[in-house]
CHARMM internal coordinates of N, CA and C (Angstrom, degrees):
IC EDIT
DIST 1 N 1 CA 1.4408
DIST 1 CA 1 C 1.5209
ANGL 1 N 1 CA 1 C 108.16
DIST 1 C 2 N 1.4874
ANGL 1 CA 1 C 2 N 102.03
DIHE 1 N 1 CA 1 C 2 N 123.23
DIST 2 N 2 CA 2.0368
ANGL 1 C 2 N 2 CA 104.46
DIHE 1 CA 1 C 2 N 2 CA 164.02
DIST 2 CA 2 C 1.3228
ANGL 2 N 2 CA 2 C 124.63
DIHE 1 C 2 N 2 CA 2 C -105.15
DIST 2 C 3 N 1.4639
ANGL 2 CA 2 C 3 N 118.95
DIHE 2 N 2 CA 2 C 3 N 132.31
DIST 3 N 3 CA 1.6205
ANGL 2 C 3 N 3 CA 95.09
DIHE 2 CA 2 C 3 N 3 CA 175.11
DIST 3 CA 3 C 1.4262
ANGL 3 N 3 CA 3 C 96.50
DIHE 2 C 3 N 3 CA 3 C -107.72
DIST 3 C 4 N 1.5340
ANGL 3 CA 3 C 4 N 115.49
DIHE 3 N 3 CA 3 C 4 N 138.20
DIST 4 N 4 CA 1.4315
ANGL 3 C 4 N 4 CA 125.14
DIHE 3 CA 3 C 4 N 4 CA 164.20
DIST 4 CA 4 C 1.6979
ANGL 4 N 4 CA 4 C 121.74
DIHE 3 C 4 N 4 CA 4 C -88.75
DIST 4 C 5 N 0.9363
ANGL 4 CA 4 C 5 N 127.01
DIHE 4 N 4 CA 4 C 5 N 172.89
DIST 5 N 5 CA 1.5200
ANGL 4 C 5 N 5 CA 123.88
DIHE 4 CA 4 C 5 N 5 CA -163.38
DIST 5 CA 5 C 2.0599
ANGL 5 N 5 CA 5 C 91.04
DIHE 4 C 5 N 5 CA 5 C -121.31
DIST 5 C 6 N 0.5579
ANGL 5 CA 5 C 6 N 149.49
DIHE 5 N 5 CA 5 C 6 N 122.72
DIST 6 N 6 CA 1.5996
ANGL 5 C 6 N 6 CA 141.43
DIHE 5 CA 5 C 6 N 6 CA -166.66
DIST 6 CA 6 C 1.3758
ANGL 6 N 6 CA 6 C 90.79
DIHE 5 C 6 N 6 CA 6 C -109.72
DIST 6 C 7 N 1.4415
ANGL 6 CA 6 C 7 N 127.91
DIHE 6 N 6 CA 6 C 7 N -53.67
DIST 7 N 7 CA 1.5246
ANGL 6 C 7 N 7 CA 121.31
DIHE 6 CA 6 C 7 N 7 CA -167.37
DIST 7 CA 7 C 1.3923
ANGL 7 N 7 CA 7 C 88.42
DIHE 6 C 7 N 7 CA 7 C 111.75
DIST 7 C 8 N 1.6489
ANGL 7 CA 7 C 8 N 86.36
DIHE 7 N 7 CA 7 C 8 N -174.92
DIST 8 N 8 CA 1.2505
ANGL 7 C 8 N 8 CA 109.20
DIHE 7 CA 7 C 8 N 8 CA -148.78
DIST 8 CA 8 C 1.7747
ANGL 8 N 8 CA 8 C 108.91
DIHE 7 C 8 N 8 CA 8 C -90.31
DIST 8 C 9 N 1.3896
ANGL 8 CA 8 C 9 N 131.23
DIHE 8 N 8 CA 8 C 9 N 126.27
DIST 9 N 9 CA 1.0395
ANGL 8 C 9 N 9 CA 115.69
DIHE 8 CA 8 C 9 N 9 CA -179.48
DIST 9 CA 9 C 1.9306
ANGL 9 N 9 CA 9 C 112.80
DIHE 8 C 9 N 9 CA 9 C -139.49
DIST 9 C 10 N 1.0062
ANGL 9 CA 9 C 10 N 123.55
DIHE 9 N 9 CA 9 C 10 N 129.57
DIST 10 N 10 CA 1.3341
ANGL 9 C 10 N 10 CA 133.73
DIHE 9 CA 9 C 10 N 10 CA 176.09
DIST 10 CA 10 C 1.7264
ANGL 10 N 10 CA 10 C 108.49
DIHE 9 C 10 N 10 CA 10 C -50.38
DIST 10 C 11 N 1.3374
ANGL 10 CA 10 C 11 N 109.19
DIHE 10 N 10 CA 10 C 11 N 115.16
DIST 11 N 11 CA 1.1664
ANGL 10 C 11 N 11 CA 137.37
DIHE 10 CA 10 C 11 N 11 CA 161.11
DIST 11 CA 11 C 1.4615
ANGL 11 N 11 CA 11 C 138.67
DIHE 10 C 11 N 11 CA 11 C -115.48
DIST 11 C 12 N 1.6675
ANGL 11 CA 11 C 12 N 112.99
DIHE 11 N 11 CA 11 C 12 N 156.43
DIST 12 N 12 CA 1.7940
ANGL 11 C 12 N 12 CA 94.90
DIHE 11 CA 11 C 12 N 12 CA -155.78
DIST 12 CA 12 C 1.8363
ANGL 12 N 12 CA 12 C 77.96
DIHE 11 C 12 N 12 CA 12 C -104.93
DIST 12 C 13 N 1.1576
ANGL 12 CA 12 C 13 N 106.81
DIHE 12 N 12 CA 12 C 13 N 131.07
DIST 13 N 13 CA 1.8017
ANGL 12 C 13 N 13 CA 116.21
DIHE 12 CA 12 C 13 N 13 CA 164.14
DIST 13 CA 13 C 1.5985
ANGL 13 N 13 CA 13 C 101.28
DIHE 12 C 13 N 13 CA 13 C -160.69
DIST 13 C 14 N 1.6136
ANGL 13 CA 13 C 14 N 85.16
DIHE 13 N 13 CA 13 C 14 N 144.29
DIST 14 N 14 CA 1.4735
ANGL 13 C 14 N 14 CA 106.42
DIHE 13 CA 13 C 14 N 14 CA -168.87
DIST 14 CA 14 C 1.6085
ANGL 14 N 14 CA 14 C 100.49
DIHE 13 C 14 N 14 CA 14 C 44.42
DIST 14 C 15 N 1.3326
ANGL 14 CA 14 C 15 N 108.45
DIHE 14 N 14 CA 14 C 15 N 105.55
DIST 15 N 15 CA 1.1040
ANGL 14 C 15 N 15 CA 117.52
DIHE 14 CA 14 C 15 N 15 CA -174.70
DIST 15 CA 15 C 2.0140
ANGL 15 N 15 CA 15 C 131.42
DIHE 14 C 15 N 15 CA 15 C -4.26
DIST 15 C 16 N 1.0797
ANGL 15 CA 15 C 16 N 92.16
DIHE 15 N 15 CA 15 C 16 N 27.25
DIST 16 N 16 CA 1.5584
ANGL 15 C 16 N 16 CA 98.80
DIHE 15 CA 15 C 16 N 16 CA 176.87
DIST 16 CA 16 C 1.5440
ANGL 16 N 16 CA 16 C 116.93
DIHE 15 C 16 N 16 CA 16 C -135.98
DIST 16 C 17 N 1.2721
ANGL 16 CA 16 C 17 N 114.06
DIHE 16 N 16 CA 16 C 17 N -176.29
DIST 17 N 17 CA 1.6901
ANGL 16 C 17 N 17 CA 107.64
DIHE 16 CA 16 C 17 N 17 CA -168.36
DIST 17 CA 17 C 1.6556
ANGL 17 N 17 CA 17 C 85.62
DIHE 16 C 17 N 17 CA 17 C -105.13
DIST 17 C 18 N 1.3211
ANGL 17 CA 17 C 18 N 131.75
DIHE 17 N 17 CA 17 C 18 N 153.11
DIST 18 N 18 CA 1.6657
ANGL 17 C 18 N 18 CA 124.33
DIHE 17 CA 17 C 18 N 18 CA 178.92
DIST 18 CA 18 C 1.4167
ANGL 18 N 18 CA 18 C 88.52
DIHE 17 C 18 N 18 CA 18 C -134.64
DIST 18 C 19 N 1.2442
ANGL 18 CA 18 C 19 N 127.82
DIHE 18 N 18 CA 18 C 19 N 168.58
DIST 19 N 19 CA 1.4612
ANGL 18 C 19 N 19 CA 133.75
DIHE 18 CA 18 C 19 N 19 CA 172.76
DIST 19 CA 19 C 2.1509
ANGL 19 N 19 CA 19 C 94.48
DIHE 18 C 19 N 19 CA 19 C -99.66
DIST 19 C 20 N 1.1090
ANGL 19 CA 19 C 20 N 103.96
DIHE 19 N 19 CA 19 C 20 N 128.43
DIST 20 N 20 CA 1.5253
ANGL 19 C 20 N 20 CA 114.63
DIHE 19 CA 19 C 20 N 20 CA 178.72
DIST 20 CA 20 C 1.3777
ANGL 20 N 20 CA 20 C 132.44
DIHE 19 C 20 N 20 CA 20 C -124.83
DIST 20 C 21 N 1.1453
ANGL 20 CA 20 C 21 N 117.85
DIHE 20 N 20 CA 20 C 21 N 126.93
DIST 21 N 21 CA 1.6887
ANGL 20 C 21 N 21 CA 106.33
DIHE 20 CA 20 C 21 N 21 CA -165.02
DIST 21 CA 21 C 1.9724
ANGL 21 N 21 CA 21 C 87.01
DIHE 20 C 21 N 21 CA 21 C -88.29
DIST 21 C 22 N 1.7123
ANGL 21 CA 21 C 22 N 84.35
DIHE 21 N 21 CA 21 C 22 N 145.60
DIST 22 N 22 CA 1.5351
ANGL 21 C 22 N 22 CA 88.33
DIHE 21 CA 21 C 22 N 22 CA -171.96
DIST 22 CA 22 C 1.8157
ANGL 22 N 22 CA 22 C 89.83
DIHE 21 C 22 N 22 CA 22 C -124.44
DIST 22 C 23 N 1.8721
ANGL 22 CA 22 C 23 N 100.68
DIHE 22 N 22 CA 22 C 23 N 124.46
DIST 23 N 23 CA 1.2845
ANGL 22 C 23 N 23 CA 97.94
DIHE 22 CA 22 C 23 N 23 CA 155.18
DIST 23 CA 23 C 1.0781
ANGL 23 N 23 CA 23 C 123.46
DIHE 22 C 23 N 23 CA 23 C -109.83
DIST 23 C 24 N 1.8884
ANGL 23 CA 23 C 24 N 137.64
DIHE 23 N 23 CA 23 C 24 N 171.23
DIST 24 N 24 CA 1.0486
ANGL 23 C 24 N 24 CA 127.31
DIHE 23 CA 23 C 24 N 24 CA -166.14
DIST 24 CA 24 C 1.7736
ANGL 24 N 24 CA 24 C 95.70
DIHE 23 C 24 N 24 CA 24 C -115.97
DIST 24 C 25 N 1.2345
ANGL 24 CA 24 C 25 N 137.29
DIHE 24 N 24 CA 24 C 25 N 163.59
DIST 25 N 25 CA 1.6307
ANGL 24 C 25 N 25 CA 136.96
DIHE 24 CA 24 C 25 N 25 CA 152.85
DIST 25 CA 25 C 1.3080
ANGL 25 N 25 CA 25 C 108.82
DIHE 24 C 25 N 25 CA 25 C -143.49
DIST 25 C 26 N 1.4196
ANGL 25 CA 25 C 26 N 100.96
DIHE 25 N 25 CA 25 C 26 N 130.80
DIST 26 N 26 CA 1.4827
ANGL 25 C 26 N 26 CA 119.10
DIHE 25 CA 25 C 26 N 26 CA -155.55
DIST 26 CA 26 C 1.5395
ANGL 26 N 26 CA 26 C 105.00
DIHE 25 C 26 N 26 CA 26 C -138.82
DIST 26 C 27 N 1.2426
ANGL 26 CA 26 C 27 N 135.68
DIHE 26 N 26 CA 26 C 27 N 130.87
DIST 27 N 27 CA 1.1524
ANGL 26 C 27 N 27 CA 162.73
DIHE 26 CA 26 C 27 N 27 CA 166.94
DIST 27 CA 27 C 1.5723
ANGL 27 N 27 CA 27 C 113.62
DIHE 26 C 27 N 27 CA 27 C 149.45
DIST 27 C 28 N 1.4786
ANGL 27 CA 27 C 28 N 122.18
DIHE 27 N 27 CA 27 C 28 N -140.97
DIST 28 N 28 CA 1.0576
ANGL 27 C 28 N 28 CA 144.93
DIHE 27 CA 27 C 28 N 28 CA 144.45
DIST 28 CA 28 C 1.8673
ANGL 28 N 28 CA 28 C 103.53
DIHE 27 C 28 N 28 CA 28 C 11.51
DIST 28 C 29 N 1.5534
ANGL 28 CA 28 C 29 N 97.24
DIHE 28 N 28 CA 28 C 29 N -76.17
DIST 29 N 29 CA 1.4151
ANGL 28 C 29 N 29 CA 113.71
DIHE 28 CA 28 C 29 N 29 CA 175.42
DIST 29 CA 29 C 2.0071
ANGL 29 N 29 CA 29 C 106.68
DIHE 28 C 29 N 29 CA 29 C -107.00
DIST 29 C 30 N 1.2672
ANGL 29 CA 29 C 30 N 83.07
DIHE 29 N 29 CA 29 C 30 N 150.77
DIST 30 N 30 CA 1.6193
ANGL 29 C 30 N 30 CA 97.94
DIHE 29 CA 29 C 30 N 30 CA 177.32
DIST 30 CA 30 C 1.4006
ANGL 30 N 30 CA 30 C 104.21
DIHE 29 C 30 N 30 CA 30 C -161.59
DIST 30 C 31 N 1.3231
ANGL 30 CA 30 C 31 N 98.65
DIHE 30 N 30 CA 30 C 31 N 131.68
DIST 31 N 31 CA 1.3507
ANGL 30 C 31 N 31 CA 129.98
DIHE 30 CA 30 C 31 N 31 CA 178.45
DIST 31 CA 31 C 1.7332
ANGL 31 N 31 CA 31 C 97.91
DIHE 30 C 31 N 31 CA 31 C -161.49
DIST 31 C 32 N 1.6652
ANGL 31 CA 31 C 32 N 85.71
DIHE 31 N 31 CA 31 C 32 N 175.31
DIST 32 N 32 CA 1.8486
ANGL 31 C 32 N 32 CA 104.42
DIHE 31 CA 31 C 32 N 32 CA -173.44
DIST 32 CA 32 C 1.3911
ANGL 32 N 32 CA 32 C 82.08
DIHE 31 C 32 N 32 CA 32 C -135.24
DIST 32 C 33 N 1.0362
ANGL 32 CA 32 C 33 N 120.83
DIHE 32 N 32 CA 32 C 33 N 153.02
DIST 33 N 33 CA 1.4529
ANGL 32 C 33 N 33 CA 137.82
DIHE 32 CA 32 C 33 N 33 CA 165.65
DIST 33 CA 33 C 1.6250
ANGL 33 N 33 CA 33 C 111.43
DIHE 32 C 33 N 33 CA 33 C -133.92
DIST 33 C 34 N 1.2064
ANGL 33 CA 33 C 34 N 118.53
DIHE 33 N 33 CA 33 C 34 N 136.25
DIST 34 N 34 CA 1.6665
ANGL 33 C 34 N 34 CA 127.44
DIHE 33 CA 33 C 34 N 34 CA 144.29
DIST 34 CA 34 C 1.2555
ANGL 34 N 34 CA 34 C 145.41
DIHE 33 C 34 N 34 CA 34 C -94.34
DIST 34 C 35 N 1.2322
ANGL 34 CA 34 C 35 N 143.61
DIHE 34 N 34 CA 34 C 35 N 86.28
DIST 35 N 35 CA 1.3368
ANGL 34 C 35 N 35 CA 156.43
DIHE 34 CA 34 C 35 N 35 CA -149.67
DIST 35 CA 35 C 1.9339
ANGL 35 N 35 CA 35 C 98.37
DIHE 34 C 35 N 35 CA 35 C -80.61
DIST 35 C 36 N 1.4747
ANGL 35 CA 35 C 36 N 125.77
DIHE 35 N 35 CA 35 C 36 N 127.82
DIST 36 N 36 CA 1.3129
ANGL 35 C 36 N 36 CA 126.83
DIHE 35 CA 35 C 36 N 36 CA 173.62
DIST 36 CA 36 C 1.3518
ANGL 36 N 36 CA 36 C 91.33
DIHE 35 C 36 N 36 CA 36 C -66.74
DIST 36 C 37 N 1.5141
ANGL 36 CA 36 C 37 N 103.04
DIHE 36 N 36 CA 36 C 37 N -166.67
DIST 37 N 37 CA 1.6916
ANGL 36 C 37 N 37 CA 124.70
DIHE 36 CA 36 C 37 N 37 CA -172.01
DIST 37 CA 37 C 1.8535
ANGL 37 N 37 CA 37 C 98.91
DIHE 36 C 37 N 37 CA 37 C -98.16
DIST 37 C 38 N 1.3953
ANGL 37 CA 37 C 38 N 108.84
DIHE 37 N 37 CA 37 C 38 N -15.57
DIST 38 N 38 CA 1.4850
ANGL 37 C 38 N 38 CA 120.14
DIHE 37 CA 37 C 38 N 38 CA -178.76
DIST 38 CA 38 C 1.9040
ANGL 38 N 38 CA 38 C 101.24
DIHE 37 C 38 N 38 CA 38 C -84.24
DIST 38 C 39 N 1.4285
ANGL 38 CA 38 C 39 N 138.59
DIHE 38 N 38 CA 38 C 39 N -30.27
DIST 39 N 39 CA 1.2195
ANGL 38 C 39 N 39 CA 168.06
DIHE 38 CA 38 C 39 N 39 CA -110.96
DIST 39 CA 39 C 1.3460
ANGL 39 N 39 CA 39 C 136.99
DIHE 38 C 39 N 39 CA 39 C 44.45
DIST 39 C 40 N 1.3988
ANGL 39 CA 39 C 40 N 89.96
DIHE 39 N 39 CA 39 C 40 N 7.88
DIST 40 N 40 CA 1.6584
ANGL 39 C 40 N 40 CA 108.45
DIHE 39 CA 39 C 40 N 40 CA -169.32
DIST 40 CA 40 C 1.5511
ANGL 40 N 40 CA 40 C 99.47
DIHE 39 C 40 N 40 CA 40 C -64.41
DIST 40 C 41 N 1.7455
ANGL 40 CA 40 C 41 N 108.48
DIHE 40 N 40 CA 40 C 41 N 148.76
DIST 41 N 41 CA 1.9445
ANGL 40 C 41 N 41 CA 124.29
DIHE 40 CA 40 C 41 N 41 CA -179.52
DIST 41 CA 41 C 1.6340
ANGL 41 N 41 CA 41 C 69.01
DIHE 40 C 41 N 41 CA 41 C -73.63
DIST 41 C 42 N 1.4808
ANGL 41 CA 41 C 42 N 95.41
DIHE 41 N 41 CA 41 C 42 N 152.17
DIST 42 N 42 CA 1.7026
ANGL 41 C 42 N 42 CA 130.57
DIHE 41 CA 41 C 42 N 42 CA 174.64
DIST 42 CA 42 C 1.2576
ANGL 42 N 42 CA 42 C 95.85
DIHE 41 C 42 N 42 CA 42 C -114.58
DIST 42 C 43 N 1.5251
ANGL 42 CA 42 C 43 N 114.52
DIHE 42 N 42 CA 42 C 43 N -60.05
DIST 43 N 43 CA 1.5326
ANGL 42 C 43 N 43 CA 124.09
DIHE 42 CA 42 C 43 N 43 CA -147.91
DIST 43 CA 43 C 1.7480
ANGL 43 N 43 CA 43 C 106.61
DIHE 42 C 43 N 43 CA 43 C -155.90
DIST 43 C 44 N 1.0772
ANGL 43 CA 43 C 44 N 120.96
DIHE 43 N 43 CA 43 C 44 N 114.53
DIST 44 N 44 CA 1.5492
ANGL 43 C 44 N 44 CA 152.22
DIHE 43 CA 43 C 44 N 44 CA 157.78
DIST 44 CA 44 C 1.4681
ANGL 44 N 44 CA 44 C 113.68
DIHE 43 C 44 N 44 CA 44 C -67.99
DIST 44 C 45 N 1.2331
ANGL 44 CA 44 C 45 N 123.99
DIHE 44 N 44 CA 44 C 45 N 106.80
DIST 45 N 45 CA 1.8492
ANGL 44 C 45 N 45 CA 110.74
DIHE 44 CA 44 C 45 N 45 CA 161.40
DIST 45 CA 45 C 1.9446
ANGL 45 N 45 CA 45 C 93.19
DIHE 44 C 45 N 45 CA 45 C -138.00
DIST 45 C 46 N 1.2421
ANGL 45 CA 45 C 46 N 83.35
DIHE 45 N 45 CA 45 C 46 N 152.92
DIST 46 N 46 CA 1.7318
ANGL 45 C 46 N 46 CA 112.24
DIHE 45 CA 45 C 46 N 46 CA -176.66
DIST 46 CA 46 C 1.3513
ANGL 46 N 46 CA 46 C 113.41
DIHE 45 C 46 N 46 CA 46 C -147.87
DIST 46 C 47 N 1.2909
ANGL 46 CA 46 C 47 N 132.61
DIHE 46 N 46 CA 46 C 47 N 142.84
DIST 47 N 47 CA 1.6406
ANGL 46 C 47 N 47 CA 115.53
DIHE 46 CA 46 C 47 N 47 CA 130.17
DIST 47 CA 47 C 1.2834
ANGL 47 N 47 CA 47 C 123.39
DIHE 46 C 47 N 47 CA 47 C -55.92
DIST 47 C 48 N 1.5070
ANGL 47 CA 47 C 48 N 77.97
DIHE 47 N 47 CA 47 C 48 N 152.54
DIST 48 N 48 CA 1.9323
ANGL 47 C 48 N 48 CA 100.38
DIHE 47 CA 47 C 48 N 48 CA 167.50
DIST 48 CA 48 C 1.4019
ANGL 48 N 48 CA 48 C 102.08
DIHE 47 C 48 N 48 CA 48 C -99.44
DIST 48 C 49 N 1.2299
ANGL 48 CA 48 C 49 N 103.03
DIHE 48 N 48 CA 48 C 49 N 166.20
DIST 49 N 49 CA 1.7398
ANGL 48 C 49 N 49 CA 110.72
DIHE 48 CA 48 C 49 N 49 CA 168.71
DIST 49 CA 49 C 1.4359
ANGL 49 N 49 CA 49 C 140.04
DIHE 48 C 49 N 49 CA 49 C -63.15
DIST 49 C 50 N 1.6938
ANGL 49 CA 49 C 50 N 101.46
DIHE 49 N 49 CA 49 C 50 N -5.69
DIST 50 N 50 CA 1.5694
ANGL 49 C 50 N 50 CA 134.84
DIHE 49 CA 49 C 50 N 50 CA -149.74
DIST 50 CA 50 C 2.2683
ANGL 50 N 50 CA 50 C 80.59
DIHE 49 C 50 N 50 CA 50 C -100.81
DIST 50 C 51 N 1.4250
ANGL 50 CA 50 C 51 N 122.16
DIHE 50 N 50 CA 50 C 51 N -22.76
DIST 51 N 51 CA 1.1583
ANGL 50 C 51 N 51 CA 118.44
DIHE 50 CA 50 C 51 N 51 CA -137.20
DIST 51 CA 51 C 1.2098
ANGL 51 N 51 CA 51 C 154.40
DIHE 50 C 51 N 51 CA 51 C 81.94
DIST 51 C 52 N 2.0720
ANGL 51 CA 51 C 52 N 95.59
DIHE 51 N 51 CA 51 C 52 N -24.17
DIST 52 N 52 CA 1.5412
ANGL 51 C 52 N 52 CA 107.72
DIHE 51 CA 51 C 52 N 52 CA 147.47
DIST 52 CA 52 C 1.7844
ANGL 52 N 52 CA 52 C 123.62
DIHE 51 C 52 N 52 CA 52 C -39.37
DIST 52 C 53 N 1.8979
ANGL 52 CA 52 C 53 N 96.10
DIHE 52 N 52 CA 52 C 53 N 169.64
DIST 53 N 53 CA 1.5960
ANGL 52 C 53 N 53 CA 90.83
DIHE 52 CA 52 C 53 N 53 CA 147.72
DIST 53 CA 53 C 1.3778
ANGL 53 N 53 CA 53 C 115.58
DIHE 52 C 53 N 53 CA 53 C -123.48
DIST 53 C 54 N 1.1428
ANGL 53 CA 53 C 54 N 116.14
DIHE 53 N 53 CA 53 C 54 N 157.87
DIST 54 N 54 CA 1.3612
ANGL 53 C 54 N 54 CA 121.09
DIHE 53 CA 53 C 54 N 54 CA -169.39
DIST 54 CA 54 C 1.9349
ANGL 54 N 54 CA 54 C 102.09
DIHE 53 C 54 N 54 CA 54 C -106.52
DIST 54 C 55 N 1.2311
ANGL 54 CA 54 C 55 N 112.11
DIHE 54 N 54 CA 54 C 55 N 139.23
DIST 55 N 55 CA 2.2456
ANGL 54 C 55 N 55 CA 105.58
DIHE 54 CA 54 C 55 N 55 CA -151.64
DIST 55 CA 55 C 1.5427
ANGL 55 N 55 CA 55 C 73.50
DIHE 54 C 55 N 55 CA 55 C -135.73
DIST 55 C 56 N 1.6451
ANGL 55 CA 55 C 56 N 129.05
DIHE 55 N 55 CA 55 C 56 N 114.13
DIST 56 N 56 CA 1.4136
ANGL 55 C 56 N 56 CA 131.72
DIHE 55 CA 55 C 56 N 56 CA 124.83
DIST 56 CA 56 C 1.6111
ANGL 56 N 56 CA 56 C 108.58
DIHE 55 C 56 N 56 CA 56 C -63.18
DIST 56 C 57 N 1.4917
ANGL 56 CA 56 C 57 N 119.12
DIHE 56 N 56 CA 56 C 57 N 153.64
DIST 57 N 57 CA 1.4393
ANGL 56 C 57 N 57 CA 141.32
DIHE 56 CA 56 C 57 N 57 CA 146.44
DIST 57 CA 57 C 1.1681
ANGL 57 N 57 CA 57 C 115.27
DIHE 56 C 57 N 57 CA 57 C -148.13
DIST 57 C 58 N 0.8996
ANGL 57 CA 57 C 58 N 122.43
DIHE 57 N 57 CA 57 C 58 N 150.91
DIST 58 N 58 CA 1.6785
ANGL 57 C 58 N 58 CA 146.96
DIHE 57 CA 57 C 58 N 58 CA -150.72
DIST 58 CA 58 C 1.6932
ANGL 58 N 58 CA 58 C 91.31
DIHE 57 C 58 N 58 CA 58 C -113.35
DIST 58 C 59 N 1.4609
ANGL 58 CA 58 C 59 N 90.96
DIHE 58 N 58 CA 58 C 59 N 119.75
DIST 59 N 59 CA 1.8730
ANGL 58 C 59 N 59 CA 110.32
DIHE 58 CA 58 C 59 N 59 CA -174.12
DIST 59 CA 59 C 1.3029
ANGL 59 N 59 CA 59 C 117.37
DIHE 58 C 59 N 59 CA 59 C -99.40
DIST 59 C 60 N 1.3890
ANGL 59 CA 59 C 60 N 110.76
DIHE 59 N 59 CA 59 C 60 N -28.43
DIST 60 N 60 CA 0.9318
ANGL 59 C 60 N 60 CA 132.56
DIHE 59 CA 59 C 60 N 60 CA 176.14
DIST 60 CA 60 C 1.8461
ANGL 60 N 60 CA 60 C 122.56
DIHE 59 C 60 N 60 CA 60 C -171.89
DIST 60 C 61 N 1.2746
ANGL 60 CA 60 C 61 N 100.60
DIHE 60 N 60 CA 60 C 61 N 145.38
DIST 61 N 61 CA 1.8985
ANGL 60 C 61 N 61 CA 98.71
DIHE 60 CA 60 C 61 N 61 CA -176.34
DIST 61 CA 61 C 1.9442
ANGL 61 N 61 CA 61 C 98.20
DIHE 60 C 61 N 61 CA 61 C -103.57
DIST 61 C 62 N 1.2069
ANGL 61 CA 61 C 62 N 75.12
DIHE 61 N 61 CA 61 C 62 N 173.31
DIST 62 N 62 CA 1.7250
ANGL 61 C 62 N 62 CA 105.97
DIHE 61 CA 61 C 62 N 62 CA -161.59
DIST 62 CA 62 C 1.4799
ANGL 62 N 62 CA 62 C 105.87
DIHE 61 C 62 N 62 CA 62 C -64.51
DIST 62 C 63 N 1.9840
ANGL 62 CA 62 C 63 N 105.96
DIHE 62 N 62 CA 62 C 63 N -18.17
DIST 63 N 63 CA 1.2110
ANGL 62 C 63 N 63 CA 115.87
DIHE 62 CA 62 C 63 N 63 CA 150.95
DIST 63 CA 63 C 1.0956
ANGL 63 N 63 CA 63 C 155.55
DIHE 62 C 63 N 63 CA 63 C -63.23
DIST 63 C 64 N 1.5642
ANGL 63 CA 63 C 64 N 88.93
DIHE 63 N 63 CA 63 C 64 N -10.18
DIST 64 N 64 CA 1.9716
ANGL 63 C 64 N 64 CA 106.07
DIHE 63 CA 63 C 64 N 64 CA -171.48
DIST 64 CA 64 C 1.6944
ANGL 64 N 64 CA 64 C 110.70
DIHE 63 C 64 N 64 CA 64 C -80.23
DIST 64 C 65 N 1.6004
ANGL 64 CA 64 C 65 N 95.74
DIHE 64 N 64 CA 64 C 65 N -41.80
DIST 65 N 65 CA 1.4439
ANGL 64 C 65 N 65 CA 124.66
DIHE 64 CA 64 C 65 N 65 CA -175.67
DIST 65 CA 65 C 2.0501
ANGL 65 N 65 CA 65 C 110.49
DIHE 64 C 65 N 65 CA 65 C -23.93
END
COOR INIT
IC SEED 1 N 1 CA 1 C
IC BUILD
């Protein structure tokens, strides 16, 4: 397994655009992750087994509540 560092990329969560550090993990497992500017996951993507991808985003935090 590698994790790459992608940098920083603008994402829409909780209804706004946030600046997000995006890492990548690749082997075995693969996923991309986005970290907010708070460290909070923004955004989750993976494959599925189908060949799809499967896209979490964060709609809201435990803060909005």
């Amino acid at each position: 397994m590698q994790i790459a560092d992608r940098g920083i990329e603008p994402i829409l969560a909780e209804g706004q655009m946030v600046r997000a550090q995006h890492y990548a993990i690749t082997g075995q497992l693969r996923r991309d992750l986005w970290y907010g500017p708070e460290g909070q996951t923004v955004q989750v993507r993976f494959p599925a087994k189908d060949g799809s991808e499967i896209t979490f985003v964060l709609l809201r935090s435990s803060e909005g509540r």
